[in-house]
N, C-alpha and C positions, 0 to 999 in steps of 0.2 A: 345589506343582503349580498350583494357580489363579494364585500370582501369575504363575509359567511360561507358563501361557496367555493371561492377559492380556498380557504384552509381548507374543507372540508373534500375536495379534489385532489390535493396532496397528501391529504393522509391516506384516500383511499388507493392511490396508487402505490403510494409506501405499503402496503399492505399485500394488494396485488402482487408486488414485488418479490415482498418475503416470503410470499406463499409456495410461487416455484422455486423448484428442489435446483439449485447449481450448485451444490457442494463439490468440493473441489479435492481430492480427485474423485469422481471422475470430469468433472466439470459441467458438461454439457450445456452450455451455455445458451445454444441454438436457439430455442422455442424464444427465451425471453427476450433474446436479441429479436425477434421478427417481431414481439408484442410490440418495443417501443421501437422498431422503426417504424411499422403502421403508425403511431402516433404522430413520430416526427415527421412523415411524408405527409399524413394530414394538415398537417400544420403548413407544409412552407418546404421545409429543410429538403434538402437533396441528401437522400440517405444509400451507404454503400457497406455491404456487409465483405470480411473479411476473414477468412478461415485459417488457422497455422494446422491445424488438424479437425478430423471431422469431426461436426457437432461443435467445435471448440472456437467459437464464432466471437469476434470484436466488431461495435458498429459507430461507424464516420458519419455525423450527421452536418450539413451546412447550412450556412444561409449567407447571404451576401457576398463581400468579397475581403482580399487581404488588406490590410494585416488583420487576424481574426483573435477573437478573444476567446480561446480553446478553455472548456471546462471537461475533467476527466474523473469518471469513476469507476469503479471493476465491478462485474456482474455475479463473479465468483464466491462464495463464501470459504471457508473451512469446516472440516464434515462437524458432527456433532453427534452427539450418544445421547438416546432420549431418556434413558435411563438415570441420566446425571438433570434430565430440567424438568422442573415443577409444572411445565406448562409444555406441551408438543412442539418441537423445534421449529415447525414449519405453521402453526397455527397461526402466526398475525392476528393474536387478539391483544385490543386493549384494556389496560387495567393500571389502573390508579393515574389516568393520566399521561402513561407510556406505552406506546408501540412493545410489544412481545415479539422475540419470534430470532430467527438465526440469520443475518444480516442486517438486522433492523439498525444498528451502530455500525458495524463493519461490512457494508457500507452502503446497502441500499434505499435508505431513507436518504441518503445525500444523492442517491443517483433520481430516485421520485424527486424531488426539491428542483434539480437543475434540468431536468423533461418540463416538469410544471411550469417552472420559470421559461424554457425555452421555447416553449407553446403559447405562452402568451405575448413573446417579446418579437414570435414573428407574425402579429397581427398590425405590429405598428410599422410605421414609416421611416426608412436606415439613410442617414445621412453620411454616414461614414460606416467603415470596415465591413467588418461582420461576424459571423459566431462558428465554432466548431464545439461541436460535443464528442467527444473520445469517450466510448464505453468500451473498456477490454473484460477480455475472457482472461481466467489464470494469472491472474494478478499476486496470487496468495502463493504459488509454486515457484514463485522466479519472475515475475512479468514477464510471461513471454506471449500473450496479446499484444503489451503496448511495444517489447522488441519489433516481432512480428510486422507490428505495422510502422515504427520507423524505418525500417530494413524495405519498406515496398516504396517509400520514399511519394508517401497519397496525404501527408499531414497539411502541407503547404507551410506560409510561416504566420507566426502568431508574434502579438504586440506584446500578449501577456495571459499566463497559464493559471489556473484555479483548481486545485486538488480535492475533490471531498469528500476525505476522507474525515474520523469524527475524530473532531477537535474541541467539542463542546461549543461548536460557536465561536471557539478563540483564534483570532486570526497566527501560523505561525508562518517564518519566512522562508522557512527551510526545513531539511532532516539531515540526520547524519547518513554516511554511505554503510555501506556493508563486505566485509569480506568472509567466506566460509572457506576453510581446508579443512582438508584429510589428514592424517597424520598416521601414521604406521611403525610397527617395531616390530619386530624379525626375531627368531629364535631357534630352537631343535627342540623337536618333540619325541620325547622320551614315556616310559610305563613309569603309569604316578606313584609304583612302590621306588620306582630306581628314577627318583627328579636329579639325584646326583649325575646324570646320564645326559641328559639334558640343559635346555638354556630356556628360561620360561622368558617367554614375550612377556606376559602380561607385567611382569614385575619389573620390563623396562620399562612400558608404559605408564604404571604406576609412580614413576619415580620422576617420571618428565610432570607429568599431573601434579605432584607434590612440590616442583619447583615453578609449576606455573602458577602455582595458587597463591605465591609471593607476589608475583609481577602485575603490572600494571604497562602498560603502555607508555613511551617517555616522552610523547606532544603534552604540552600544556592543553588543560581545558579551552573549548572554545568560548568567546564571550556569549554568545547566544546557541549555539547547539552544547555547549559543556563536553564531558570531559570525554575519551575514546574506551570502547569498555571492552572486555572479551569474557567469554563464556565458552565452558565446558558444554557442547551436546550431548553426543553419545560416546557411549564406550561399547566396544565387542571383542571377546577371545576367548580362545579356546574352542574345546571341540565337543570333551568331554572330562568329566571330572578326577577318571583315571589316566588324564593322560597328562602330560606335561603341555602347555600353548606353545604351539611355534609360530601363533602370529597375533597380534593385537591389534586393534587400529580404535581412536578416538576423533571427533569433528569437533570442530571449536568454529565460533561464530565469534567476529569483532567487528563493531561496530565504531567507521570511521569520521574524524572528522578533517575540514581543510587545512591542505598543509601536509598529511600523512600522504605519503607515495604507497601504492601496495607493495611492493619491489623491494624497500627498504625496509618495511615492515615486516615482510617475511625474512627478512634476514637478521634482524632482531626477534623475530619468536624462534628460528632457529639454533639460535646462540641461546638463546633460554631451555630449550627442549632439549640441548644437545646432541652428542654425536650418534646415540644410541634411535633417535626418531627421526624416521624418513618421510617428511613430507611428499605425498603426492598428488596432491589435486586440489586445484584451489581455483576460487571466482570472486570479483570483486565489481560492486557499485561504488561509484565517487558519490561523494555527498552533494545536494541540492539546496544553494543559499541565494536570496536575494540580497541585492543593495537596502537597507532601510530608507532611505533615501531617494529612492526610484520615484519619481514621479508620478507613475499609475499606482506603484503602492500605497506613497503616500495619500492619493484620494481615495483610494481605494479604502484607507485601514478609517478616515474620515467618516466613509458611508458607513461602514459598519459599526465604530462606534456610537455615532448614528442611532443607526435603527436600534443596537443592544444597550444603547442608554447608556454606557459605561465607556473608558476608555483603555487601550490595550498596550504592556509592554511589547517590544518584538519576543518572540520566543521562536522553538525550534521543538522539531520531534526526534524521539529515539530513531523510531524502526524508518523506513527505507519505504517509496511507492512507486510506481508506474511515471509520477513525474520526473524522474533523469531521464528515459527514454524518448518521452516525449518531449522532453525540453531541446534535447540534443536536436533531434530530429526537424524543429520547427525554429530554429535558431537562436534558442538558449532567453526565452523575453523573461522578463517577472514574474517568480512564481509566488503563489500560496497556498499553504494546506487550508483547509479551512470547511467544516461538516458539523452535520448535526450527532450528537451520540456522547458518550464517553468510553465504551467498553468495547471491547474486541478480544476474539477465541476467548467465549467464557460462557459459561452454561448458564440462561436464563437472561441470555442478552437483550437489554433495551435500549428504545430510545425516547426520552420526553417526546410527547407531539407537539410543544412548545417549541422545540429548537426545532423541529422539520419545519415546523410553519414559516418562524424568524431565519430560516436557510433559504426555502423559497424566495421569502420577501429579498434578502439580502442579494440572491443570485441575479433575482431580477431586476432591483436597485440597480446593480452592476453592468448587468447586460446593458440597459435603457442606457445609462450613460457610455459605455461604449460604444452605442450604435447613433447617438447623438439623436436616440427618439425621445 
């Protein structure tokens, strides 16, 4: 019967969850940040809200003391067109056995899972450490929640970090980093009868884009994040269709792995884009890997095959999360991704109530042995 109620606790809060609107932008994070810090202050936790902008609220929840075992997940979704889903983005209903609704995978079924586990794990008696829950705002636009709150310098240090984001359950050790630039090409704008007159941007751009589409990155694949990728985002130029473009500009996304410098890199995509495209703006996230080998991983990855009955190579994720910041911040421990879901930014998003339940269980498996209750 308890345990009845307990699954039956975490799906409704997963639900809870997905119901309020944080779409991102505009984010607004606020309301649901005060939901579950009222849970977490009932519970135990010493909870501390933190704002980078109004409404735009991240919440620090404790219990015990250092070295703390930080679990992080973002309260933010990506907006969504209800016209594109079969079911109302925000509805939380279920059907066929999974969670409906716009977060339900990305990512707040994992953030229900480690509230529910962290509400029961401060009933019991802490022999050792203790817990931090890291919920950021704006996760999906840059992480600038979990910046935000490295930057106030309020994390303390952790033994070992926990991402949950959805990974179907599978535990991975890492992801790769991220770099985004700007790129730009320059011209003279001329009347579209007289292009003779002029120097069209676009068709420098155009021709940097054609040589990019060759290239590849020249790091060897990693063993477990794999190989470094880039992508075309956008393109814009021009002004108007009679006129000649005197400016072009394209964003390109590459997604790094260890061992790539950004510095160096940019200096090899510039040698590809040539003399004609002027780089101007660019930001870069390092990649986020654990030792396999680590000690708390290794028990760690133990519990979970465990409970999921199966057993896990190490792996790694494409995209980039809130864990570099916070790693950095709390002095770089052991990390892993690891959530209920499989899908993210995609219209008719789910997630099994199977794996919310086995994330609960597994977060709290984890917790109990870190606090040595």
């Amino acid at each position: 019967m308890l345990l009845a109620m307990a699954k039956t606790s975490v799906i409704s809060l997963a639900r809870r969850l997905v119901r309020t609107d944080t779409m991102n932008p505009p984010g607004k994070e606020a309301p649901l940040a005060r939901y579950l810090a009222g849970l977490l202050e009932k519970a135990g936790f010493q909870v501390s809200a933190h704002e980078f902008a109004p409404k735009r609220t991240s919440l620090l929840a404790r219990l015990g003391s250092e070295p703390f075992f930080c679990l992080t997940g973002h309260l933010d979704t990506v907006p969504a067109d209800p016209e594109e889903w079969s079911l109302p983005p925000l509805s939380g209903e279920i059907k066929d056995n999974n969670l409906y609704g716009l977060g339900s995978s990305d990512m707040k079924s994992g953030v229900a899972a480690m509230v529910h586990a962290a509400r029961q794990a401060a009933s019991l008696p802490i022999k050792r450490g203790g817990l931090v829950l890291a919920l950021t705002a704006a996760e999906e636009t840059g992480c600038q929640g979990a910046e935000h709150l490295a930057g106030l310098g309020v994390l303390g240090r952790a033994g070992a970090l926990l991402i949950a984001e959805p990974t179907g359950m599978e535990p991975l050790l890492g992801h790769k980093g991220a770099m985004w630039l700007r790129a730009v090409t320059r011209g003279k704008a001329a009347h579209g009868s007289r292009p003779q007159e002029g120097v069209n941007a676009v068709y420098k751009a155009a021709r940097a884009i054609t040589r990019l589409a060759e290239y590849s990155p020249s790091a060897p694949p990693h063993p477990i994040l794999g190989p470094s990728t880039i992508s075309l985002g956008t393109i814009r130029g021009g002004v108007k269709t009679n006129v000649v473009p005197a400016k072009a500009e394209f964003s390109l996304d590459l997604r790094l792995i260890p061992g790539q410098e950004p510095r160096e890199l940019l200096a090899e995509l510039s040698r590809v884009l040539g003399p004609e495209v002027e780089i101007s703006g660019w930001k870069a996230s390092e990649p986020l890997l654990s030792d396999p080998q680590d000690p708390w991983l290794r028990e760690a990855m133990a519990i979970i095959a465990g409970l999921a009955g199966r057993r896990f190579q190490p792996g790694g994720a494409s995209y980039f999360t809130d864990g570099v910041a916070l790693s950095r911040a709390m002095g770089r421990p052991p990390a892993m991704i690891l959530g209920p879901g499989h899908m993210a930014h995609q219209a008719d998003e789910h997630c099994p109530l199977a794996e919310i339940e086995l994330a609960a269980e597994t977060y709290g498996a984890l917790m109990r042995r870190w606090l040595g209750a």
